[in-house]
DOVEX-979920 format. One record per residue (C-alpha): residue number from 0; chain; x, y, z. Coordinates in Angstrom, 2 decimals, decimal comma, padded with zeros to 5 digits. Layout:
{resi=NUM; chain=A; x=X; y=Y; z=Z}
...
# end
This chain:
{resi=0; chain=A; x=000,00; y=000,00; z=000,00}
{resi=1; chain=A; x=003,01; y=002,06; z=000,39}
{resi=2; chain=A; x=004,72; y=002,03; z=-002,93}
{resi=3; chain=A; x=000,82; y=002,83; z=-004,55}
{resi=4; chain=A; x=000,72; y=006,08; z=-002,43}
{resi=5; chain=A; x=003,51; y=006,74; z=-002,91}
{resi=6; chain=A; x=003,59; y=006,42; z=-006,74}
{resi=7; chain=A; x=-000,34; y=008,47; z=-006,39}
{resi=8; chain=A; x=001,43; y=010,62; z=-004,50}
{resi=9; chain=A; x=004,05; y=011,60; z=-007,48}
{resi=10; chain=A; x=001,15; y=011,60; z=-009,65}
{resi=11; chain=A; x=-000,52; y=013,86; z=-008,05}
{resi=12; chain=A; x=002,52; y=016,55; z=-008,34}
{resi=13; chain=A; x=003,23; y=015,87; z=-011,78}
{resi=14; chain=A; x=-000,69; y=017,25; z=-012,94}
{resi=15; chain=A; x=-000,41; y=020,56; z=-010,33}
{resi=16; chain=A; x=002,86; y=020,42; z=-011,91}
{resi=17; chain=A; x=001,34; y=020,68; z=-015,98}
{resi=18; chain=A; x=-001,23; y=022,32; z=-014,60}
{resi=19; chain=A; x=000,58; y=025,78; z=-012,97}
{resi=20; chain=A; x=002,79; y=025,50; z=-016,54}
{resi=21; chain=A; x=-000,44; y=025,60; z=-018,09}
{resi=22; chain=A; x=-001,49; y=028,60; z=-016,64}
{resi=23; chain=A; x=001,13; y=030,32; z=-017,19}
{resi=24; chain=A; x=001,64; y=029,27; z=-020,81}
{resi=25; chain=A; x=-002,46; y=030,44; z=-021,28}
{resi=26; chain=A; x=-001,25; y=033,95; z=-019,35}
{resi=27; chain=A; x=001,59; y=034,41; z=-021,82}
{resi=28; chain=A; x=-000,84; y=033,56; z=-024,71}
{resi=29; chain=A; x=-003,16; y=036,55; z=-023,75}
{resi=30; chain=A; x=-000,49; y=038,75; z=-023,04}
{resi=31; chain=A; x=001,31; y=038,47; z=-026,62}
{resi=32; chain=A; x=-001,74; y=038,63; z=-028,41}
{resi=33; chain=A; x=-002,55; y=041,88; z=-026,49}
{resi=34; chain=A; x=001,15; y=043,18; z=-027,33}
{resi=35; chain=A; x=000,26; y=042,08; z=-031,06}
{resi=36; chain=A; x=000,25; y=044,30; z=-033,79}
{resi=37; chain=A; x=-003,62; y=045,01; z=-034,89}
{resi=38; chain=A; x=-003,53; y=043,43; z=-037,76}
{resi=39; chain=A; x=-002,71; y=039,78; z=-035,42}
{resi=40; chain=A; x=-005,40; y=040,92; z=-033,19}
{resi=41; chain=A; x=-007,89; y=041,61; z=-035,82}
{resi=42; chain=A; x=-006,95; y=037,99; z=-037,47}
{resi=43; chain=A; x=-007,73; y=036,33; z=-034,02}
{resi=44; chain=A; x=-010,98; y=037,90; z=-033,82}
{resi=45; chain=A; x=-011,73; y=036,75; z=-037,49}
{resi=46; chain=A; x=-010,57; y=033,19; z=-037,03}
{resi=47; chain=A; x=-012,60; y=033,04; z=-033,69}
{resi=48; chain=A; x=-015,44; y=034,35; z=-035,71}
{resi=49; chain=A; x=-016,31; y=037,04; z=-033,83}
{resi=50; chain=A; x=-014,22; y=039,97; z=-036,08}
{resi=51; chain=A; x=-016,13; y=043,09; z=-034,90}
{resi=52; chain=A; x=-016,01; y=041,91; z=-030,63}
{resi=53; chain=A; x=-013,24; y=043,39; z=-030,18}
{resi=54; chain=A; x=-013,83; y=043,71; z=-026,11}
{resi=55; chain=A; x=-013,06; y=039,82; z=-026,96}
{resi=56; chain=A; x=-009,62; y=040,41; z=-026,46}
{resi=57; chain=A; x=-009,64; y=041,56; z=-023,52}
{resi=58; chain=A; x=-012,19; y=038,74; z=-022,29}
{resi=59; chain=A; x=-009,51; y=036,32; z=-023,09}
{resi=60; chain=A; x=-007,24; y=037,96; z=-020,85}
{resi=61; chain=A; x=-009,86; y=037,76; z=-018,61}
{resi=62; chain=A; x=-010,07; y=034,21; z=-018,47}
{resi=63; chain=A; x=-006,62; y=033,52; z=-017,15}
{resi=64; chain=A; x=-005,76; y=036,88; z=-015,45}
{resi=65; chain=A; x=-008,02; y=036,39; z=-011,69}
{resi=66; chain=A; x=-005,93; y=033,54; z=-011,61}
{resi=67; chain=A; x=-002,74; y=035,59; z=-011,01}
{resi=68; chain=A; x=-003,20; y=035,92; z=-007,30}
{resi=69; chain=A; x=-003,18; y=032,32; z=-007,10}
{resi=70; chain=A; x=-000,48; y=031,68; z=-009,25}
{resi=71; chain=A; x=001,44; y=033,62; z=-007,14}
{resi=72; chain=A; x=000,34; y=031,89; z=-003,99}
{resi=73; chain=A; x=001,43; y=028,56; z=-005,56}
{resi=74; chain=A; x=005,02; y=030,15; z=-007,11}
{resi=75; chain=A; x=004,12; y=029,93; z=-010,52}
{resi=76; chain=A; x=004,70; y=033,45; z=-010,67}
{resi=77; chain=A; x=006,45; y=036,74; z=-008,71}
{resi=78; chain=A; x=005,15; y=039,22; z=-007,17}
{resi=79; chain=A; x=006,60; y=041,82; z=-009,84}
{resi=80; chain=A; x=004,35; y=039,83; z=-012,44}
{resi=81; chain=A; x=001,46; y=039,93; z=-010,48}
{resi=82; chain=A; x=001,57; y=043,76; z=-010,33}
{resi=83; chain=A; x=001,89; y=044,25; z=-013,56}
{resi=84; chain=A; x=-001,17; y=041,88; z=-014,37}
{resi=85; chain=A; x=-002,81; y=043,88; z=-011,84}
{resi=86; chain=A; x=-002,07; y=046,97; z=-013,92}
{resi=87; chain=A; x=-002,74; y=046,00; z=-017,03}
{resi=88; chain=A; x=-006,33; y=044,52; z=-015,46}
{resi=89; chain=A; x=-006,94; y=048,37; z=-014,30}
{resi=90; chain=A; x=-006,02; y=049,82; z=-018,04}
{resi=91; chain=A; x=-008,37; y=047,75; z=-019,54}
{resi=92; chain=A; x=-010,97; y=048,04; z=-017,23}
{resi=93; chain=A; x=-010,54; y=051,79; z=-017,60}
{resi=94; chain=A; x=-011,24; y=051,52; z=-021,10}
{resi=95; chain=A; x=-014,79; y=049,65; z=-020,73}
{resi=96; chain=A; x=-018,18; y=051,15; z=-020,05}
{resi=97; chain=A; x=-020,42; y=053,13; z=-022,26}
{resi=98; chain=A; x=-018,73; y=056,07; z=-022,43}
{resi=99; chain=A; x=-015,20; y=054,36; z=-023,77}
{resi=100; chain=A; x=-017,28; y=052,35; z=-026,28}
{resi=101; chain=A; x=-015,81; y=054,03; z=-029,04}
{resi=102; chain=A; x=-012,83; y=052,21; z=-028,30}
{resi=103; chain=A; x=-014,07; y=048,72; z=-029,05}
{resi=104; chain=A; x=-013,79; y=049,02; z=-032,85}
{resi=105; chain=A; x=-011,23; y=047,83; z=-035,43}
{resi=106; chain=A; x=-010,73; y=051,52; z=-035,89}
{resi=107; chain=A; x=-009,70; y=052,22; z=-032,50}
{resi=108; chain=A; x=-008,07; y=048,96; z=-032,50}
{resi=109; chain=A; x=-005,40; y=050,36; z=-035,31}
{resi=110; chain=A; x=-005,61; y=054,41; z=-034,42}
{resi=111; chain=A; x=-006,18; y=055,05; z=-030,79}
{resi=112; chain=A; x=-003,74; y=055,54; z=-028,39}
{resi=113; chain=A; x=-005,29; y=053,55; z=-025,36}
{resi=114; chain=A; x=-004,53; y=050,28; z=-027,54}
{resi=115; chain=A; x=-000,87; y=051,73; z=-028,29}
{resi=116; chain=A; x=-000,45; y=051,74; z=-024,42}
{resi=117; chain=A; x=-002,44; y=048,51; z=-024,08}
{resi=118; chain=A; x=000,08; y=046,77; z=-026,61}
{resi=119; chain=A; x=003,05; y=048,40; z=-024,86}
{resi=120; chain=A; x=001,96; y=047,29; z=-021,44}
{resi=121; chain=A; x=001,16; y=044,04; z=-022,23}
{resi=122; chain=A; x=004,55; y=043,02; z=-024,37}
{resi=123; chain=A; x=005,84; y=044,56; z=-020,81}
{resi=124; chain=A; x=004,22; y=041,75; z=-019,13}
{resi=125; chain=A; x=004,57; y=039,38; z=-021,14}
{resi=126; chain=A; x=008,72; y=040,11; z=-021,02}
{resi=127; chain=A; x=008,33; y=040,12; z=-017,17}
{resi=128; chain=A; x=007,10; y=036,14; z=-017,84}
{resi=129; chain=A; x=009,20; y=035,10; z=-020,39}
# end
């Protein structure tokens, strides 16, 4: 009985084990497609089908991002990355609401300057993880 908890026991670390590198991998995904160029953004959109959603970018990053805290709790990430997650969280969030609308278009997407920050920040963060 041993050896079987033992070997259960490995197991066991070797899926929390894929599992925080899958996190992190899916973080780093989000964050270089926000640091991509608008023309890669725009693609994504198109091959998810969904080309004029373009608050669907930052929905992706919303899938993995609350899981930051965590991930830093289980040391798949510092606390230097976690800020700047954090940030980046807070720019986008500042963009969002009725009255920044106008920035969820492919126009905005290529012209305005809160998605030439957005980009900037994000390749930031996504250097902190690589």
């Amino acid at each position: 009985m041993g050896a079987l908890a033992n070997l259960l026991s490995r197991l066991l670390a070797v899926l929390a084990l894929n599992r925080m590198k899958g996190r992190v991998k899916l973080l780093k995904e989000s964050l270089a497609l926000l640091a991509s160029e608008p023309d890669v953004q725009l693609a994504h959109l198109r091959d998810l089908g969904v080309p004029d959603h373009v608050d669907e970018l930052a929905l992706e990053h919303d899938d993995i991002a609350p899981t930051a805290e965590k991930m830093l709790r289980e040391g798949e990430i510092n606390e230097d990355q976690l800020n700047c997650i954090k940030e980046l969280d807070a720019i986008l969030k500042g963009m969002s609401g009725n009255s920044n609308a106008h920035l969820w278009t492919a126009e905005s997407l290529n012209n305005a300057q809160e998605w030439r920050y957005v980009r900037r920040f994000a390749k930031q963060c996504f250097n902190k993880l690589a």
